[in-house]
MOPAC internal coordinates of N, CA, C and O (Angstrom, degrees):
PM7 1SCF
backbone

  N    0.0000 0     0.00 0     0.00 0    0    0    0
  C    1.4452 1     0.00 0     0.00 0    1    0    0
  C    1.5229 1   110.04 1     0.00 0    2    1    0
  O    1.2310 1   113.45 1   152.75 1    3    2    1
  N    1.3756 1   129.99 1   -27.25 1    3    2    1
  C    1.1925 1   143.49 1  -169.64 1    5    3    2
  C    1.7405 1   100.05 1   -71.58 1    6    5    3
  O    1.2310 1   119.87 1   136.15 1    7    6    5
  N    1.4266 1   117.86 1   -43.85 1    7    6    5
  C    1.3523 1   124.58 1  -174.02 1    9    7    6
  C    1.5356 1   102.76 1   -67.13 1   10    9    7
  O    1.2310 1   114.61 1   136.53 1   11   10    9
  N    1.3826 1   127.81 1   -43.47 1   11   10    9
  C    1.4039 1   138.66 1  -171.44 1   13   11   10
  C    1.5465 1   120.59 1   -88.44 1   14   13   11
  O    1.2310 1   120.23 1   136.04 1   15   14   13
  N    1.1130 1   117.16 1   -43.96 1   15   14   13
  C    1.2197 1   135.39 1   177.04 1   17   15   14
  C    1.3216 1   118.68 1   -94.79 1   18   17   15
  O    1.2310 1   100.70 1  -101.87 1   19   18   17
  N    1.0136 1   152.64 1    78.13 1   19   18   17
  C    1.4918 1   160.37 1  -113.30 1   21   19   18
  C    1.8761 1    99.21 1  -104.08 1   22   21   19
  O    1.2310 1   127.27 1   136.95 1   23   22   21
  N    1.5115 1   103.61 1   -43.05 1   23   22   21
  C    1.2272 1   120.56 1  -147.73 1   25   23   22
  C    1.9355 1    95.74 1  -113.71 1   26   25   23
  O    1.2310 1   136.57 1  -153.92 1   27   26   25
  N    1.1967 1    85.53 1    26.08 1   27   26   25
  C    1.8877 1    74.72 1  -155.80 1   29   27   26
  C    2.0252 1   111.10 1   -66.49 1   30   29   27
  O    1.2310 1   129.73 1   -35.63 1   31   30   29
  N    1.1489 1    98.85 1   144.37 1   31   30   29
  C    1.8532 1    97.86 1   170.12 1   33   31   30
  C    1.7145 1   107.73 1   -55.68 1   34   33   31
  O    1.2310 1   131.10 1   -18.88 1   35   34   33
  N    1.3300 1    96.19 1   161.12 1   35   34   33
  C    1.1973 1   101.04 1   170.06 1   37   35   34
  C    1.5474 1   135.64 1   -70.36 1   38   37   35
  O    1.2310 1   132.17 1   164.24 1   39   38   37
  N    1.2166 1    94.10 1   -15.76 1   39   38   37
  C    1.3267 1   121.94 1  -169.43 1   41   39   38
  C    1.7520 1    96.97 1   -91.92 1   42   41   39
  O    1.2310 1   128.09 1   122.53 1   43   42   41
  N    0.3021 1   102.03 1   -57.47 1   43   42   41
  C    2.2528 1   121.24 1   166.10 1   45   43   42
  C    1.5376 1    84.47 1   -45.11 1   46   45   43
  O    1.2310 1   105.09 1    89.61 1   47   46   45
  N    0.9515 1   145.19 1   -90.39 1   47   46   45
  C    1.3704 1   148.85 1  -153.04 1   49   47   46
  C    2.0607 1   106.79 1   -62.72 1   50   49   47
  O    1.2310 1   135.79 1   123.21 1   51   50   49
  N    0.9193 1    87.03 1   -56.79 1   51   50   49
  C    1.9196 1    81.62 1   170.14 1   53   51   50
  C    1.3361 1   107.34 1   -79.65 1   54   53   51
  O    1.2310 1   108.93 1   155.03 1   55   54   53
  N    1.2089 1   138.33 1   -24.97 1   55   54   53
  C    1.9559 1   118.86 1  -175.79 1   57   55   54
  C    1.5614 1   111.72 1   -99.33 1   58   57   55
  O    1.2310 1   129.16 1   161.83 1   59   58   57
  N    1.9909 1    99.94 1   -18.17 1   59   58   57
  C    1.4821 1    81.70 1  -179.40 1   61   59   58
  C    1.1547 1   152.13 1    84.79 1   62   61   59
  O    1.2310 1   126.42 1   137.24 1   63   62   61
  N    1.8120 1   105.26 1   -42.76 1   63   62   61
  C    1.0675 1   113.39 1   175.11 1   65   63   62
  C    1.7834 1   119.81 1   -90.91 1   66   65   63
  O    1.2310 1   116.81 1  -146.35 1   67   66   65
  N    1.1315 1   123.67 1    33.65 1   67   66   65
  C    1.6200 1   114.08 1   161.51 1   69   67   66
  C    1.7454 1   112.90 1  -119.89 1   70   69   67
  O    1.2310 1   126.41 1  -133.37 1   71   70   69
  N    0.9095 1   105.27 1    46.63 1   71   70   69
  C    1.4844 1   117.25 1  -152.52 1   73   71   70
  C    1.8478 1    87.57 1   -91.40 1   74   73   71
  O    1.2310 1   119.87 1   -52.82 1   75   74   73
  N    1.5909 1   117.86 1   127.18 1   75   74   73
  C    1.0742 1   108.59 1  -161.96 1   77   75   74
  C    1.7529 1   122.95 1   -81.69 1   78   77   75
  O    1.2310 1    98.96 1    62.09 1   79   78   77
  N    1.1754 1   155.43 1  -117.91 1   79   78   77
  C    1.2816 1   154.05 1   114.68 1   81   79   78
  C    1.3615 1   112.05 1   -81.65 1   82   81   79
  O    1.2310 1   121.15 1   153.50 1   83   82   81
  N    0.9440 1   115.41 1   -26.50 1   83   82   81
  C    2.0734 1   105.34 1   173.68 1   85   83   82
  C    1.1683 1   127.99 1   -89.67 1   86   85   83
  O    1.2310 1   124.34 1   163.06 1   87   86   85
  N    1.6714 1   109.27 1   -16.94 1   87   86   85
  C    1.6539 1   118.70 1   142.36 1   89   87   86
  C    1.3318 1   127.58 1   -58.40 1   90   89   87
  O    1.2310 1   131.43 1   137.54 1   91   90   89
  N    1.2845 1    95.54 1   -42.46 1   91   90   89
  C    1.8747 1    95.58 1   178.37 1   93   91   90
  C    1.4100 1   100.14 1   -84.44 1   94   93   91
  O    1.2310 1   100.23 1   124.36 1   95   94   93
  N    1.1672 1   153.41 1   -55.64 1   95   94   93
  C    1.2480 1   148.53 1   155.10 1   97   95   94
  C    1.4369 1   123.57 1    -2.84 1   98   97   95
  O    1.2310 1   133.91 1   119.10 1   99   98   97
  N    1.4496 1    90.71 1   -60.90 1   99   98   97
  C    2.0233 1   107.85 1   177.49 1  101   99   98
  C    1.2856 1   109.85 1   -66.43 1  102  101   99
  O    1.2310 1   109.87 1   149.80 1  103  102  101
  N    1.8037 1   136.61 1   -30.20 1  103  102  101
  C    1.6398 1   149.16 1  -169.49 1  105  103  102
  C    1.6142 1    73.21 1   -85.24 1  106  105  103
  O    1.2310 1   116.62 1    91.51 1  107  106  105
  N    1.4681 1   124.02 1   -88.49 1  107  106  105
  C    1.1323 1    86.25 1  -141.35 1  109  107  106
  C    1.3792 1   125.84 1   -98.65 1  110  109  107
  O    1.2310 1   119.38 1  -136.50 1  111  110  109
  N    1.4884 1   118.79 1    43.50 1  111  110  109
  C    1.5345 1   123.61 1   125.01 1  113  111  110
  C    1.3529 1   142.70 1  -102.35 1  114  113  111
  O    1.2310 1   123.48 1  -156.44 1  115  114  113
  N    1.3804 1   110.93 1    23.56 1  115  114  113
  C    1.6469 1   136.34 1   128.29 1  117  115  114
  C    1.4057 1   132.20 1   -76.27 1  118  117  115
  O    1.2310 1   120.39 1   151.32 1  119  118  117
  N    1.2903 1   116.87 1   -28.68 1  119  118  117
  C    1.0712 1   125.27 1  -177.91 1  121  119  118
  C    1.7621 1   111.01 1   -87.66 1  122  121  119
  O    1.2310 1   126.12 1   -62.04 1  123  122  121
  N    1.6695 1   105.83 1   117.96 1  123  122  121
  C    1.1668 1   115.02 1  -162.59 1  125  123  122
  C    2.0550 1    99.62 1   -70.09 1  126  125  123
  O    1.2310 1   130.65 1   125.39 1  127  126  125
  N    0.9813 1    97.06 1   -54.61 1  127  126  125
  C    1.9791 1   106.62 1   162.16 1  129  127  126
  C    1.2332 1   107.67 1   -99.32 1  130  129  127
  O    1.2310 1   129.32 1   -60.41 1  131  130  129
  N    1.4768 1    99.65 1   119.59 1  131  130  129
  C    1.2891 1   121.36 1  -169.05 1  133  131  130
  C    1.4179 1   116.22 1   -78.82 1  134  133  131
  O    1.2310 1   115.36 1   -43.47 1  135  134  133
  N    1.3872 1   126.42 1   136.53 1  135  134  133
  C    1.3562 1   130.47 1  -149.92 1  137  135  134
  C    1.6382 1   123.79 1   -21.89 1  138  137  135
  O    1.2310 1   129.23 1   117.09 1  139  138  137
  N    1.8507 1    99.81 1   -62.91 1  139  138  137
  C    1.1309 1   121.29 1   159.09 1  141  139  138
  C    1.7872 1   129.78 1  -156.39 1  142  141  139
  O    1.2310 1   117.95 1    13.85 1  143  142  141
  N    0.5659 1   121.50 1  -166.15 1  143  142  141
  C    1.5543 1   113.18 1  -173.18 1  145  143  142
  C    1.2423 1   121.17 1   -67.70 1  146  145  143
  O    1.2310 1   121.10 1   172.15 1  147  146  145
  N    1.4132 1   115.49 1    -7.85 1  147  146  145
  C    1.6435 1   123.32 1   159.64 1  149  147  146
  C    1.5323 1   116.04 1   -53.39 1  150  149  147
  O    1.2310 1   127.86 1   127.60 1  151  150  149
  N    1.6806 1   102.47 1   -52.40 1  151  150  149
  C    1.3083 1   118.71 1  -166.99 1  153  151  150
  C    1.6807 1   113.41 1   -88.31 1  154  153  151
  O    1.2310 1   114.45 1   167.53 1  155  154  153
  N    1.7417 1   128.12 1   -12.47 1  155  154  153
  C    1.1100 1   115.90 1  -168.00 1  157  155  154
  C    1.6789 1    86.41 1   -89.73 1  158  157  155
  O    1.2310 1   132.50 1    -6.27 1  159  158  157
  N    1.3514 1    93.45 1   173.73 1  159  158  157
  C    1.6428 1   134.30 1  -159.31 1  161  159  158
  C    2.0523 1    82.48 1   -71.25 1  162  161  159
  O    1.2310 1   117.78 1   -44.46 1  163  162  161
  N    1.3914 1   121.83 1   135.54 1  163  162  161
  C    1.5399 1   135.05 1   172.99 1  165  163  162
  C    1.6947 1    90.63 1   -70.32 1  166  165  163
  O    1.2310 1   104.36 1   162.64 1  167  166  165
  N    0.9242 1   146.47 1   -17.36 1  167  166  165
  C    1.0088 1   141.38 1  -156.18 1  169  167  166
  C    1.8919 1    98.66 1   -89.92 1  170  169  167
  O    1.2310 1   120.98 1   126.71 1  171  170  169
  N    1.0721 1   115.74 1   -53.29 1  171  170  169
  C    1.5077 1   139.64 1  -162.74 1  173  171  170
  C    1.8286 1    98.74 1   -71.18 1  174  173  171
  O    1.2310 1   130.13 1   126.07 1  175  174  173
  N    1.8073 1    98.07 1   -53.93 1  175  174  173
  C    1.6934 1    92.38 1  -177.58 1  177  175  174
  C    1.3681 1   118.01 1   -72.86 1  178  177  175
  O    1.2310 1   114.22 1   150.80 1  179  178  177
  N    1.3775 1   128.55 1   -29.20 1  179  178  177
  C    1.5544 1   143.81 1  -148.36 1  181  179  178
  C    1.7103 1   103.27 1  -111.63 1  182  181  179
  O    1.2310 1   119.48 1   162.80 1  183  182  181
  N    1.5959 1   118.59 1   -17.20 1  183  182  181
  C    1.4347 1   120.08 1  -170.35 1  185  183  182
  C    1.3687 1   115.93 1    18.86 1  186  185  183
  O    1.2310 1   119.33 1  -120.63 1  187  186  185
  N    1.2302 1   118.89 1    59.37 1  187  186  185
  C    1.4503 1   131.28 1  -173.76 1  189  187  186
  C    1.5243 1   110.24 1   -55.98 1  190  189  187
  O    1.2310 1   115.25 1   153.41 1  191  190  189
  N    1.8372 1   126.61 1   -26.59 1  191  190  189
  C    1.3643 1   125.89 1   151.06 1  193  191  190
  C    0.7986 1   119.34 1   -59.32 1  194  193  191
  O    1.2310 1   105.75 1   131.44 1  195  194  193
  N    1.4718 1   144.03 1   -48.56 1  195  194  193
  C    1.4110 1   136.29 1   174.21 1  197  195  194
  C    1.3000 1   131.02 1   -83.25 1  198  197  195
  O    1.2310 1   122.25 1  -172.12 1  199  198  197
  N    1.7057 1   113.29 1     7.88 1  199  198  197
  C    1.7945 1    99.65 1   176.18 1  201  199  198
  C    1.2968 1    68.69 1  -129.41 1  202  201  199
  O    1.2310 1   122.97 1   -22.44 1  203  202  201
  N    1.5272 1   111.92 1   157.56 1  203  202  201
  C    1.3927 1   162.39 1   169.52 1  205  203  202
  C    1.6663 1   100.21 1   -55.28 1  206  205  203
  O    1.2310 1   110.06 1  -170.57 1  207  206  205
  N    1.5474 1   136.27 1     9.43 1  207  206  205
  C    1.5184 1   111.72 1  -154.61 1  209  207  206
  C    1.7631 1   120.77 1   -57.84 1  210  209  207
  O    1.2310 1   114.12 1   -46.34 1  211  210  209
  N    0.9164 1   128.74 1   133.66 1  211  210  209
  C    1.2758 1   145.14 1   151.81 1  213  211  210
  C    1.8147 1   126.45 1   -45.84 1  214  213  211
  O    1.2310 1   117.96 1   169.97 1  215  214  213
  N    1.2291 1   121.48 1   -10.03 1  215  214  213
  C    1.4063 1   154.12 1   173.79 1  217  215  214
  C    0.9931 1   128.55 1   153.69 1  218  217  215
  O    1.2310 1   123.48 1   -45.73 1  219  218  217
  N    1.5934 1   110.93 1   134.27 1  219  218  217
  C    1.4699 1   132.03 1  -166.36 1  221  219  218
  C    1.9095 1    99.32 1  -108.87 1  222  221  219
  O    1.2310 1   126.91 1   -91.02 1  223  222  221
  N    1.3624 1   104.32 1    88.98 1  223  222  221
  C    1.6738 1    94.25 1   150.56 1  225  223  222
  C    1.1352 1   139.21 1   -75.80 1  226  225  223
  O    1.2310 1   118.30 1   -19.96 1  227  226  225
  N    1.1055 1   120.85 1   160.04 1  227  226  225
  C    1.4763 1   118.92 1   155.34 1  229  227  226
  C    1.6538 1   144.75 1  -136.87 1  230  229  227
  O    1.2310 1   106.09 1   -13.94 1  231  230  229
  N    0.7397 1   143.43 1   166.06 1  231  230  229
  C    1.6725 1   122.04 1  -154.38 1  233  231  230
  C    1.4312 1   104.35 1   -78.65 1  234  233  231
  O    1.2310 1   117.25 1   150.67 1  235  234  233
  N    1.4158 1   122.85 1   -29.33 1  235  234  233
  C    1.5517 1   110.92 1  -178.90 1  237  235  234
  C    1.5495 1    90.66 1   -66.36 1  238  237  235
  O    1.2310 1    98.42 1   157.93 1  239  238  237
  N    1.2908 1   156.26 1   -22.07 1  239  238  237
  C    1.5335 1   129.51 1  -177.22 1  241  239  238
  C    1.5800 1    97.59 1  -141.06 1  242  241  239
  O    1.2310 1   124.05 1  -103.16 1  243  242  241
  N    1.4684 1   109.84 1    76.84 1  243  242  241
  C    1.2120 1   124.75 1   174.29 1  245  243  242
  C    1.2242 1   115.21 1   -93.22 1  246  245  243
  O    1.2310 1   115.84 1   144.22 1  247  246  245
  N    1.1458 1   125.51 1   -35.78 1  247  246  245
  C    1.5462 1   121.02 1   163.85 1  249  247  246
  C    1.6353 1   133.02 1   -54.46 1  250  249  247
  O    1.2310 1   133.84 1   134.44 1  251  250  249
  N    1.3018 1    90.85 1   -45.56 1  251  250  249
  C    1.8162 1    94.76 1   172.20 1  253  251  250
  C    1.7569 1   100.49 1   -83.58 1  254  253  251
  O    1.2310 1   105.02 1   140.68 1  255  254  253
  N    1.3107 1   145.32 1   -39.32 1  255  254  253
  C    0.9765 1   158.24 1  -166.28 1  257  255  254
  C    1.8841 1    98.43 1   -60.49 1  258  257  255
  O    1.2310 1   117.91 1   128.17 1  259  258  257
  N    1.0571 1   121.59 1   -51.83 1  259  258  257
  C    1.2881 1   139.35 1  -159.64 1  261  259  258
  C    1.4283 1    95.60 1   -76.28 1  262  261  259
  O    1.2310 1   125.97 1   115.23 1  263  262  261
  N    1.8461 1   106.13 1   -64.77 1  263  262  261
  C    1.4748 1   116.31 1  -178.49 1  265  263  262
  C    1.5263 1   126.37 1   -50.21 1  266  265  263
  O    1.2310 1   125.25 1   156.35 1  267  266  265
  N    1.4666 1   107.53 1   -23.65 1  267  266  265
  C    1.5546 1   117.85 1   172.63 1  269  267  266
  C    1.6046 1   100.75 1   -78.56 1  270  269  267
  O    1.2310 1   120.33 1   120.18 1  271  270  269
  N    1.3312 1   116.98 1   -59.82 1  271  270  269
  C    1.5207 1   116.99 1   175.55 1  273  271  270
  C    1.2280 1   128.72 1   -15.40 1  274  273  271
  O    1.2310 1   124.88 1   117.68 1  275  274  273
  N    1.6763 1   108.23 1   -62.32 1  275  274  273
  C    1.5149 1   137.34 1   164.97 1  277  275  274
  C    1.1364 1   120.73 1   -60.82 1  278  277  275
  O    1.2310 1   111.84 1   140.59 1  279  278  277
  N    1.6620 1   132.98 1   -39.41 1  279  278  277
  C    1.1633 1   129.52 1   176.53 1  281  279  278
  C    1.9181 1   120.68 1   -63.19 1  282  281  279
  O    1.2310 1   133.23 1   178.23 1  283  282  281
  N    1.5645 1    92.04 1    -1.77 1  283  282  281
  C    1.3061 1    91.26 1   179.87 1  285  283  282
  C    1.6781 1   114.65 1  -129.66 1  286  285  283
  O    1.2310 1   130.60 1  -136.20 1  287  286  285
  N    1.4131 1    97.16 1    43.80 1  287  286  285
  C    1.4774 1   139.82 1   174.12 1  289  287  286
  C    1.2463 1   120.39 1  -121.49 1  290  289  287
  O    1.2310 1   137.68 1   126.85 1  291  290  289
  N    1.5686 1    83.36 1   -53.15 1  291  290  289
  C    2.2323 1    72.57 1  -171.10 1  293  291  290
  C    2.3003 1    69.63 1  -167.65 1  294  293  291
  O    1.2310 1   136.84 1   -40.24 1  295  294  293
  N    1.1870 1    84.98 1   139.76 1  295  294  293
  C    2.0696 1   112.05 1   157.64 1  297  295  294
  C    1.1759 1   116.03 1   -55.73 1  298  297  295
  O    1.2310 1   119.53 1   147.46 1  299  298  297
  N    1.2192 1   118.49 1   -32.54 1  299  298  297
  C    1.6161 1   122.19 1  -150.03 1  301  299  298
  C    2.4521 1   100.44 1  -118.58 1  302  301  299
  O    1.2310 1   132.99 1   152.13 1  303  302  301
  N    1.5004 1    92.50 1   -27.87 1  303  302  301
  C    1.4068 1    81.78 1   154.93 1  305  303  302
  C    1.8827 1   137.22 1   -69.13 1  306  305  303
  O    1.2310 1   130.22 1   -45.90 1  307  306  305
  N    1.4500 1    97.90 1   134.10 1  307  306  305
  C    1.4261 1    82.97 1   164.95 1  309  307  306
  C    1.6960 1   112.71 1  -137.83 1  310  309  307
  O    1.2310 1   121.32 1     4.68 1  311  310  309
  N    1.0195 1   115.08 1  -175.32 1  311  310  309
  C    1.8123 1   113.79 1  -161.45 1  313  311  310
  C    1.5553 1   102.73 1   -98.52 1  314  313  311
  O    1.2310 1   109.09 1   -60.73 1  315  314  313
  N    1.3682 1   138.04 1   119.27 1  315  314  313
  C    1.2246 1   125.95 1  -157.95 1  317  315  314
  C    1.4039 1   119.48 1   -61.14 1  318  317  315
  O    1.2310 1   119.50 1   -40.46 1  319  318  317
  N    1.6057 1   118.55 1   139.54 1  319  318  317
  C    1.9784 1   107.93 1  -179.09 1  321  319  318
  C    1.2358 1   102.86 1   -69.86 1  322  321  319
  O    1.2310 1   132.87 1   -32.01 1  323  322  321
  N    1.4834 1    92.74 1   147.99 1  323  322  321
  C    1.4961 1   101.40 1  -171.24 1  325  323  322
  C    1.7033 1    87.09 1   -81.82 1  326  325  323
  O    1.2310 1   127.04 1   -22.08 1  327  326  325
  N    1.6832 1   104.07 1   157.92 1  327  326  325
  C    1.4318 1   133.64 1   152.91 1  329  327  326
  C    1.4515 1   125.01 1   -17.91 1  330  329  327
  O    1.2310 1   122.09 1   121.18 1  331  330  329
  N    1.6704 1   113.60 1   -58.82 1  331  330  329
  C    1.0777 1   136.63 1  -153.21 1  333  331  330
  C    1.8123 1   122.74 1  -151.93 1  334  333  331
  O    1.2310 1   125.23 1   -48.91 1  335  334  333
  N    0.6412 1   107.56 1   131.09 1  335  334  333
  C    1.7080 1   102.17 1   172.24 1  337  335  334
  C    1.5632 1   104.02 1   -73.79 1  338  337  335
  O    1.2310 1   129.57 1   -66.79 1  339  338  337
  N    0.9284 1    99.16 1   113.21 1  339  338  337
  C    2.2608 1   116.88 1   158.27 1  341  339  338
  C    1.2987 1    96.21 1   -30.54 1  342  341  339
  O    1.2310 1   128.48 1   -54.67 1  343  342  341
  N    1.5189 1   101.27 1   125.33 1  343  342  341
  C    1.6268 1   107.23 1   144.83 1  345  343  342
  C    1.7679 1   118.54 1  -116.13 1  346  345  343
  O    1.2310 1   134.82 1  -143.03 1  347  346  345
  N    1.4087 1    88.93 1    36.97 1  347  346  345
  C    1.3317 1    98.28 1   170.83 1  349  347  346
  C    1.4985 1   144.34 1   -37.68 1  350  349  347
  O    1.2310 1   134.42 1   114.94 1  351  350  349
  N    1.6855 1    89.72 1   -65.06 1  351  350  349
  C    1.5971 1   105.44 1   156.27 1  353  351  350
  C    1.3191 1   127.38 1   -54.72 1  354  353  351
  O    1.2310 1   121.11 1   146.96 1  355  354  353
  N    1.3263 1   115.48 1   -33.04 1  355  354  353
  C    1.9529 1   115.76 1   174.90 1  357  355  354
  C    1.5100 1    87.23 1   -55.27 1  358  357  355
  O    1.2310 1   110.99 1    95.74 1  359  358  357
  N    1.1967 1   134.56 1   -84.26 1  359  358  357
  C    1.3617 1   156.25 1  -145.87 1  361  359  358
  C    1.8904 1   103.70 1   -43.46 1  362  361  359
  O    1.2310 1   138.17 1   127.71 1  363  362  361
  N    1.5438 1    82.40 1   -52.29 1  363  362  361
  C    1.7833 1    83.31 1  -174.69 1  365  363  362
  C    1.8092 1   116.02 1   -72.30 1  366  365  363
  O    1.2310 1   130.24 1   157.05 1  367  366  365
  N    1.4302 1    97.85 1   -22.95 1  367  366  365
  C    1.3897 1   115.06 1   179.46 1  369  367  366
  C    1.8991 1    92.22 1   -54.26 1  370  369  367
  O    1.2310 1   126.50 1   103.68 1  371  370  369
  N    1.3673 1   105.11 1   -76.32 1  371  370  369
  C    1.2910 1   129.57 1  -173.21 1  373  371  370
  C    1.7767 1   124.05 1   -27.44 1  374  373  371
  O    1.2310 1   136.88 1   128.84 1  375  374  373
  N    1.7123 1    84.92 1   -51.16 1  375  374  373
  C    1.4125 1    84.26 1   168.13 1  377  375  374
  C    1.1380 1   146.36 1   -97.11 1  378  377  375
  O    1.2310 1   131.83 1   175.58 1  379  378  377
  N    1.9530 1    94.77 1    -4.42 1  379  378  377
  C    1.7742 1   104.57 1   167.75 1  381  379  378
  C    1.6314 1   116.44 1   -61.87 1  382  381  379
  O    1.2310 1   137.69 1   146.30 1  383  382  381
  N    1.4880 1    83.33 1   -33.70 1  383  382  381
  C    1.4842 1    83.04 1  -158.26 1  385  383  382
  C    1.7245 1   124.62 1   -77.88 1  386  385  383
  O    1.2310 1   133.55 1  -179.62 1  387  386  385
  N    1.5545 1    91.41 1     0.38 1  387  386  385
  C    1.8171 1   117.87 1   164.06 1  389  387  386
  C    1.6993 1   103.51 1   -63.97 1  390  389  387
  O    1.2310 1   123.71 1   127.61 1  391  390  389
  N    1.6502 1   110.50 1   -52.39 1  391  390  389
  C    1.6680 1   102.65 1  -134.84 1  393  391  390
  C    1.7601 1    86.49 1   -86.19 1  394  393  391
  O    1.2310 1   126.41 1   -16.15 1  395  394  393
  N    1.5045 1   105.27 1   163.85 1  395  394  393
  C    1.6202 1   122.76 1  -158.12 1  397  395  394
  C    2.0244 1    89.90 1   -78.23 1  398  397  395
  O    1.2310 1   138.52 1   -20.48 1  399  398  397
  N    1.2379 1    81.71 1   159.52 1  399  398  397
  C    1.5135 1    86.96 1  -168.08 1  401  399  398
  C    1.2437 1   134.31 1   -68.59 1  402  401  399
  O    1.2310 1   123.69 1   155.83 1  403  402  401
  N    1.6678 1   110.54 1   -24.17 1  403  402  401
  C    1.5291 1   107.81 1   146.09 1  405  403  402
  C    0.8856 1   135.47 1   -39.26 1  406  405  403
  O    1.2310 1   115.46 1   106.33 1  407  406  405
  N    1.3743 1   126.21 1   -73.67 1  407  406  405
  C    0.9427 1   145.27 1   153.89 1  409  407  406
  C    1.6987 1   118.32 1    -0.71 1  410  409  407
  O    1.2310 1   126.73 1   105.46 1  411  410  409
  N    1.2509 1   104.65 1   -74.54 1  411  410  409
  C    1.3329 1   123.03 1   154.11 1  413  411  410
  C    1.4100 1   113.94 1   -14.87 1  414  413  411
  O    1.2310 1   121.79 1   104.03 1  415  414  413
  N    1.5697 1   114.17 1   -75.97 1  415  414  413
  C    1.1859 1   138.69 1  -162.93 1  417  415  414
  C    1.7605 1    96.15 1   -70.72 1  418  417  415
  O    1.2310 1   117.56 1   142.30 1  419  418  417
  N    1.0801 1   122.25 1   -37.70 1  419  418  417
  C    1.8690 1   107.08 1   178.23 1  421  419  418
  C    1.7227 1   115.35 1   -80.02 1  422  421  419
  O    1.2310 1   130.91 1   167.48 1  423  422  421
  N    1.5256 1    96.56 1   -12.52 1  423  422  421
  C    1.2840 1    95.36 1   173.56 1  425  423  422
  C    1.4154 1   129.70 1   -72.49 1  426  425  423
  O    1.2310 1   128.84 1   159.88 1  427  426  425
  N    1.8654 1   100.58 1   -20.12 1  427  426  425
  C    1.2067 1   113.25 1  -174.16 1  429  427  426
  C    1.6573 1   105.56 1   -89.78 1  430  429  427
  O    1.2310 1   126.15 1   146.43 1  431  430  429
  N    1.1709 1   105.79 1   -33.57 1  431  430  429
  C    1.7640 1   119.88 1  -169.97 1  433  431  430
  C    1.8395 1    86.42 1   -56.58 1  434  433  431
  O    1.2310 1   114.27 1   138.47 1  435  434  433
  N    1.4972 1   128.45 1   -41.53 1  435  434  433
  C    1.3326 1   128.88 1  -153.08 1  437  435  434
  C    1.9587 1    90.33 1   -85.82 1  438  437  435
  O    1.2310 1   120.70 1   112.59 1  439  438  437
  N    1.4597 1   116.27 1   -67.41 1  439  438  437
  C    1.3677 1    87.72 1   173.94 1  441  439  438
  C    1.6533 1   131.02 1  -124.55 1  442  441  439
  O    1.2310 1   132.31 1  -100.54 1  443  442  441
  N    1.4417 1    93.83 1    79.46 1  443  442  441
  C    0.9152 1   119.21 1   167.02 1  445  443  442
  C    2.1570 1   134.49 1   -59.31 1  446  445  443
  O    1.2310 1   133.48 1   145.79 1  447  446  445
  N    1.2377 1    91.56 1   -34.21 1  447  446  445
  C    1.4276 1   116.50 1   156.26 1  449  447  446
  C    1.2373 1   132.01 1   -71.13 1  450  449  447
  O    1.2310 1   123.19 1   166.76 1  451  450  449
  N    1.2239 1   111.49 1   -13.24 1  451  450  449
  C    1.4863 1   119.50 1  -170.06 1  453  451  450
  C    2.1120 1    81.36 1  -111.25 1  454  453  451
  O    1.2310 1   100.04 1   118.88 1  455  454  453
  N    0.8388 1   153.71 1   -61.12 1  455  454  453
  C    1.1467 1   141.35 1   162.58 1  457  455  454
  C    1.2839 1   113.42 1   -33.31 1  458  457  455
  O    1.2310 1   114.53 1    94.07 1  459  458  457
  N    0.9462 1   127.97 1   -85.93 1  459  458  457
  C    2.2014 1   122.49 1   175.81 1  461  459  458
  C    1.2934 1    90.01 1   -17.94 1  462  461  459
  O    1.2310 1   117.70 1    92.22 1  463  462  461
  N    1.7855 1   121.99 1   -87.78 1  463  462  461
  C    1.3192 1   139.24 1  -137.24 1  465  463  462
  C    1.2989 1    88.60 1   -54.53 1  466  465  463
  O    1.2310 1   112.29 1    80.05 1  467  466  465
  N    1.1776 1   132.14 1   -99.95 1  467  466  465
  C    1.8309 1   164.42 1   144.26 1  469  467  466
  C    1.3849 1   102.48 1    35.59 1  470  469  467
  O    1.2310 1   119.25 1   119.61 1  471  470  469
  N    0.9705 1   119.04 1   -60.39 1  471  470  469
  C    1.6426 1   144.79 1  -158.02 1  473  471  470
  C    1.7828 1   105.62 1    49.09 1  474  473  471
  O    1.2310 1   136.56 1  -112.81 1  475  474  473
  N    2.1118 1    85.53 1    67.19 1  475  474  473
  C    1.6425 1   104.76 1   161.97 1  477  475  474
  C    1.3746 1   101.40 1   -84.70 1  478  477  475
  O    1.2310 1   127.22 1    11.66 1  479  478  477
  N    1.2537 1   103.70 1  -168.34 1  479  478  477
  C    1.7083 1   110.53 1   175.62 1  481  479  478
  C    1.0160 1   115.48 1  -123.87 1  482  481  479
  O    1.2310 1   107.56 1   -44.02 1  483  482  481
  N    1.0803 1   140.80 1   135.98 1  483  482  481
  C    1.6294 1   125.41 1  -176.17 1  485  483  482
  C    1.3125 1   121.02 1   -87.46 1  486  485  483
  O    1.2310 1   120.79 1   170.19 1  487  486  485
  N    1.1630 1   116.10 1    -9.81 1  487  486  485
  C    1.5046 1   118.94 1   168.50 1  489  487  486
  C    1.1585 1   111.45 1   -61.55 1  490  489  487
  O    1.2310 1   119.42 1  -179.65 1  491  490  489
  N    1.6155 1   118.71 1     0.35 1  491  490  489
  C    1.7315 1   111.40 1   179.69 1  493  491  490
  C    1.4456 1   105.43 1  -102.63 1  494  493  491
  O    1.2310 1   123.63 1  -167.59 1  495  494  493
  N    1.3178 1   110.65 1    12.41 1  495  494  493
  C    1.7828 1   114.55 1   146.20 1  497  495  494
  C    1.1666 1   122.44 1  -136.36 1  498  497  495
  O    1.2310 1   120.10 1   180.00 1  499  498  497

């Protein structure tokens, strides 16, 4: 927060927790190893060229993704309904379209592989 926040309270600096999306955005496209495995590129943890996988899910279609998984386990399993429908995408929409456009642009240079591979879209940065 000290690198991003120039001016930050003290209180901001020990709790941490108001730390914005264009701070964390900016760390981790400075950050040569990316925070943690949440944040590195699917491409890097999963080496989807080098292992053989048999199906690649992903959380935007985890329900049908899961439910096929299982169906080739047992007929009678199914993957629990989620709670709620994601408003994930509003959110991510929302906040790309805040951070300055560099920015933007290193975010994409970082996962860029996970878009090809993935078949994300890049218009969602």
């Amino acid at each position: 927060m000290k690198t991003y926040r120039p001016n930050a309270s003290a209180a901001a600096l020990e709790n941490g927790d108001d730390v914005s999306f264009e701070e964390f955005a900016s760390y981790v496209a400075d950050t040569q190893m990316r925070p943690n495995e949440h944040w590195r590129a699917a491409a890097e943890l999963c080496r989807p060229c080098a292992v053989p996988y048999d199906v690649i899910g992903k959380y935007e279609t985890l329900q049908p993704d899961a439910d096929f998984v299982l169906s080739h386990v047992s007929r009678s399993l199914r993957f629990p309904a989620l709670p709620k429908p994601s408003n994930t995408n509003a959110n991510v929409r929302q906040n790309m379209d805040a951070l300055p456009p560099l920015l933007l642009e290193r975010l994409k240079q970082i996962y860029e592989a996970d878009f090809r591979l993935f078949d994300y879209q890049p218009d969602l940065l």
